[in-house]
C-alpha positions, -999 to 999 in steps of 0.1 A, spaced: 719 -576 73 699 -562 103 658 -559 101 645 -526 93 613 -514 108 589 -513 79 573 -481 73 553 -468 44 568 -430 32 538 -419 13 556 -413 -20 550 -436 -44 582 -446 -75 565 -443 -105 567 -481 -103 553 -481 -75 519 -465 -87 511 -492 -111 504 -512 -83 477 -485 -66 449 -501 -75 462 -535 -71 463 -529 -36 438 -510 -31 418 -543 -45 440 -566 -18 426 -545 9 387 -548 -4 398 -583 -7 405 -590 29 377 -566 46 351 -587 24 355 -622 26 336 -645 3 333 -610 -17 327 -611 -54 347 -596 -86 308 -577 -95 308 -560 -56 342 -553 -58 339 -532 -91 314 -517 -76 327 -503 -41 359 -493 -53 338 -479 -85 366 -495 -110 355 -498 -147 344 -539 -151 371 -543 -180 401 -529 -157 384 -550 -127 391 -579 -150 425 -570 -163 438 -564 -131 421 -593 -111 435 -617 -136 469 -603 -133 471 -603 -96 459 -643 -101 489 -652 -120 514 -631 -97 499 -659 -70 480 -630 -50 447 -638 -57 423 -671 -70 388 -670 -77 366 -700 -67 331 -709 -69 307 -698 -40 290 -725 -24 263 -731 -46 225 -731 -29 200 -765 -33 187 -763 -72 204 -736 -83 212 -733 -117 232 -714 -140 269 -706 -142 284 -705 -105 293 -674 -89 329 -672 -82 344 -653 -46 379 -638 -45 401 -653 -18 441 -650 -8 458 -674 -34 471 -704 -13 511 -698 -24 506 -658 -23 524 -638 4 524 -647 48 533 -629 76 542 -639 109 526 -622 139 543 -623 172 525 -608 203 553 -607 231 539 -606 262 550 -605 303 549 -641 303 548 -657 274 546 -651 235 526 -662 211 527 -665 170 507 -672 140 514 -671 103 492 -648 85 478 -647 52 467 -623 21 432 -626 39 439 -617 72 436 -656 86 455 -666 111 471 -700 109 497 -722 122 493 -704 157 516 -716 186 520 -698 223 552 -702 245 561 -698 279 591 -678 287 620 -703 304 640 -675 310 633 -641 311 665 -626 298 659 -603 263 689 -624 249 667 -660 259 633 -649 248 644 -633 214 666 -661 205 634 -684 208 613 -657 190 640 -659 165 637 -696 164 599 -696 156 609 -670 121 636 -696 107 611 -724 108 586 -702 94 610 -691 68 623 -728 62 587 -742 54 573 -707 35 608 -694 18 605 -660 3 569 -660 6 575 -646 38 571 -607 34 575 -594 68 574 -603 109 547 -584 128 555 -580 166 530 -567 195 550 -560 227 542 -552 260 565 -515 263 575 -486 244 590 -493 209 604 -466 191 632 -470 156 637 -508 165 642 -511 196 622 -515 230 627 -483 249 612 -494 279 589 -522 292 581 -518 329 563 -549 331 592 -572 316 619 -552 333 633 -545 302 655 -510 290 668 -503 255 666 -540 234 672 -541 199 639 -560 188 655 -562 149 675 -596 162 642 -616 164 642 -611 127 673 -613 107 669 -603 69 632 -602 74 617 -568 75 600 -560 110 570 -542 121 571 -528 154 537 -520 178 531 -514 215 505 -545 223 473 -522 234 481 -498 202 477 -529 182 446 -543 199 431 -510 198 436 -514 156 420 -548 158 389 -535 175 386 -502 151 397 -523 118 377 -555 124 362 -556 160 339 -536 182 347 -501 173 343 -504 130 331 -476 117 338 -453 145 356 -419 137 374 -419 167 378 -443 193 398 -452 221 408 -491 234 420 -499 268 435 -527 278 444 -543 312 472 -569 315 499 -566 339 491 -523 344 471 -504 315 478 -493 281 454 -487 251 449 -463 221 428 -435 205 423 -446 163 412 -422 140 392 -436 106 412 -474 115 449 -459 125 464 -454 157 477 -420 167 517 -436 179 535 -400 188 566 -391 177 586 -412 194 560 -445 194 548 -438 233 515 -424 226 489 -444 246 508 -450 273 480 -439 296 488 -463 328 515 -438 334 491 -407 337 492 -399 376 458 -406 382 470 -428 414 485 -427 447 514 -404 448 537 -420 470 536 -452 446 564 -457 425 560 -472 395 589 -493 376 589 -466 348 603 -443 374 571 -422 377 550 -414 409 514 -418 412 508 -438 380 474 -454 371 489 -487 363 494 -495 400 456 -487 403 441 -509 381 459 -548 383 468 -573 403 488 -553 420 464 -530 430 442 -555 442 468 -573 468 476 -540 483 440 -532 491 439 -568 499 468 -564 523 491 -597 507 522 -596 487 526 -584 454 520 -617 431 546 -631 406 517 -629 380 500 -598 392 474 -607 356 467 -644 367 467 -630 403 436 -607 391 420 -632 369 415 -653 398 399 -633 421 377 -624 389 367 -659 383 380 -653 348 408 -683 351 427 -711 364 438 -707 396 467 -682 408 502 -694 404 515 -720 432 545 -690 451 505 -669 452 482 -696 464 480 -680 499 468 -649 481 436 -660 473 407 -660 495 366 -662 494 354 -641 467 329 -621 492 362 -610 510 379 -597 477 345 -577 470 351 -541 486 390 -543 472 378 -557 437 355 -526 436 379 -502 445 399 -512 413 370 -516 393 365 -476 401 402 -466 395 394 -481 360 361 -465 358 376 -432 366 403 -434 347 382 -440 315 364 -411 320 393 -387 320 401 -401 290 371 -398 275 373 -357 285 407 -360 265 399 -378 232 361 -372 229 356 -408 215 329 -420 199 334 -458 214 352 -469 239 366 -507 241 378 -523 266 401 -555 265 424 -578 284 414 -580 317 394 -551 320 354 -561 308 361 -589 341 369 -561 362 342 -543 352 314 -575 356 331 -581 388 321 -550 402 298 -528 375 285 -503 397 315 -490 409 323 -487 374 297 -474 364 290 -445 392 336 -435 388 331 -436 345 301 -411 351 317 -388 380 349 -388 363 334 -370 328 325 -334 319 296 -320 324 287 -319 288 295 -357 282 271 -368 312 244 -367 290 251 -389 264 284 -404 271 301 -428 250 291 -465 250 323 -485 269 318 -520 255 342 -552 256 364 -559 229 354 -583 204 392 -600 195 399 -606 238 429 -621 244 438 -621 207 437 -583 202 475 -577 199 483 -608 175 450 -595 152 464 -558 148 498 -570 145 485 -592 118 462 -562 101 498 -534 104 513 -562 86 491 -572 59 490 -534 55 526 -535 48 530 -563 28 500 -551 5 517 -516 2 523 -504 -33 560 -506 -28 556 -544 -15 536 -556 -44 562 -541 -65 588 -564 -51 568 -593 -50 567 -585 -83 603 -592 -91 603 -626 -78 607 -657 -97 575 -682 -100 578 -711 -87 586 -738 -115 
């Protein structure tokens, strides 16, 4: 059978419904770690007997274990207990496919991530890197069986009904994503959109209404969340703001567009003001010249030069960023904005001319008070944590709970 994308419809079987609260508890479960069954019953305002009832039941369906907290010196008295993921309940696996590598982690009730591994590409054929995607699921499905509800996978493109529509940084057109996961059902997300949920659900931008995330890899992509959710589009391209033309024209970018702001804002950008060759890793290329990272890669070593010499190009991408962000902020009206990947060393590098494009570039109105632009808390991690949190959210659905339901226990 081939993957599905998993996607909640809304409507709930009346089987289904039984298992409202249950997940609603799931969800309190993994925002409040070390959370108790008294706070619980409180902030979802349950009644303490039907707390009970259904804490108990979700304990012998191997979703949930109560153990005691850590006790304090002398105290006395029965021992409080905290609710936790129960240790054979459901996993996930996360996969954040990126330009040059991928990385994985398998992902419990709790939102933890464990078991994480990151691997190059060898070859950079679809067929190559999704058979060794592919490879990482069947071990993960040998060790954890049907306990395995679901793969998660962040990539760097546009991913719309299973398939990769376009990535302009892998070169690729039209992949069918569902072979990395057999039977399994799979979760698609564009790798900013999926940051962007980590930083709104669990990182630097909780509790913010509305609030867009940025992130600078290999070009620019990010996200505007509303109350924890991304806005995707109808066709899953929403966010794809490095290919708004707020650049040069006569660039053409690999999407096919003119004038796009990812050309502005990488490694890329920075060899051409630099006056070198385009680098075979325009991110580690950037990095670099950032002092954010190891060295450039060998074919790009004669890139690199003194750091006072990259200053007047570094600060001319620092500002296309800086601008950029404050167009965006005139089109979303965020209350936060976050900035990940590479972007927060871009903007150290070179904070004034950041600073003076973000305020130039906003409306009159936002001058005043604009909103805060601070550095994503998950970094590097951003894509595998929101794949991880669009996956738990599927996997603690009503509907998922309700076939969890109909598994056997393990003798």
């Amino acid at each position: 059978m081939k993957a599905v994308v998993m996607a909640s419809s809304g409507r709930l079987t009346a089987g289904e419904a039984r298992w409202h609260t249950a997940a609603q508890i799931l969800t309190w479960v993994r925002a409040h770690p070390g959370g108790t069954r008294a706070e619980l019953t409180q902030d979802l305002r349950l009644n303490s007997g039907l707390a009970t009832e259904i804490t108990a039941r979700l304990r012998a369906m191997r979703l949930l274990e109560e153990t005691p907290a850590p006790r304090a010196t002398g105290q006395r008295g029965r021992p409080t207990t905290v609710l936790g993921a129960h240790p054979e309940g459901p996993v996930l696996l996360a996969v954040d496919l990126r330009t040059a590598e991928w990385r994985s982690a398998v992902v419990t009730l709790d939102g933890q991530l464990t078991e994480t591994a990151s691997v190059r590409h060898g070859s950079r054929s679809p067929r190559a890197v999704l058979a060794a995607i592919r490879g990482r699921v069947d071990a993960v499905l040998r060790a954890y069986g049907n306990r395995v509800r679901g793969v998660s996978l962040a990539v760097a493109g546009t991913v719309h009904e299973g398939r990769l529509v376009q990535s302009a940084t892998l070169g690729w057109r039209d992949v069918d994503l569902g072979l990395v996961a057999g039977d399994v059902p799979l979760l698609l997300g564009n790798d900013a959109t999926l940051a962007g949920v980590a930083e709104a659900r669990t990182g630097a931008s909780v509790g913010a209404s509305t609030a867009l995330h940025l992130m600078v890899v290999v070009g620019i992509g990010g996200t505007v969340t509303v109350d924890g959710r991304p806005a995707t589009g109808s066709h899953g391209a929403a966010g794809e703001y490095g290919h708004q033309p707020y650049g040069d024209r006569s660039l053409i970018c690999p999407c096919g567009a003119r004038g796009c702001w990812d050309l502005e804002v990488d490694g890329r950008a920075l060899a051409r003001h630099l006056g070198v060759a385009e680098p075979q890793d325009p991110a580690a290329f950037l990095r670099d010249h950032l002092g954010g990272g190891a060295a450039v890669a060998a074919g790009d070593a004669v890139a690199a030069g003194p750091a006072d010499a990259a200053g007047p190009a570094v600060a001319r991408v620092a500002a296309a960023l800086g601008g950029g962000v404050g167009a965006l902020v005139n089109v979303h009206d965020p209350a936060t904005v976050t900035l990940g990947g590479l972007a927060p060393l871009l903007r150290r590098a070179a904070p004034d001319a950041f600073e003076q494009a973000y305020l130039d570039g906003l409306m009159a109105f936002h001058k005043g008070r604009p909103p805060a632009v601070v550095d994503a808390v998950h970094g590097d991690d951003g894509p595998l944590q929101g794949a991880a949190v669009l996956g738990l959210d599927e996997i603690t659905s009503e509907a998922a709970l309700a076939a969890w339901a109909t598994l056997p226990l393990p003798q």
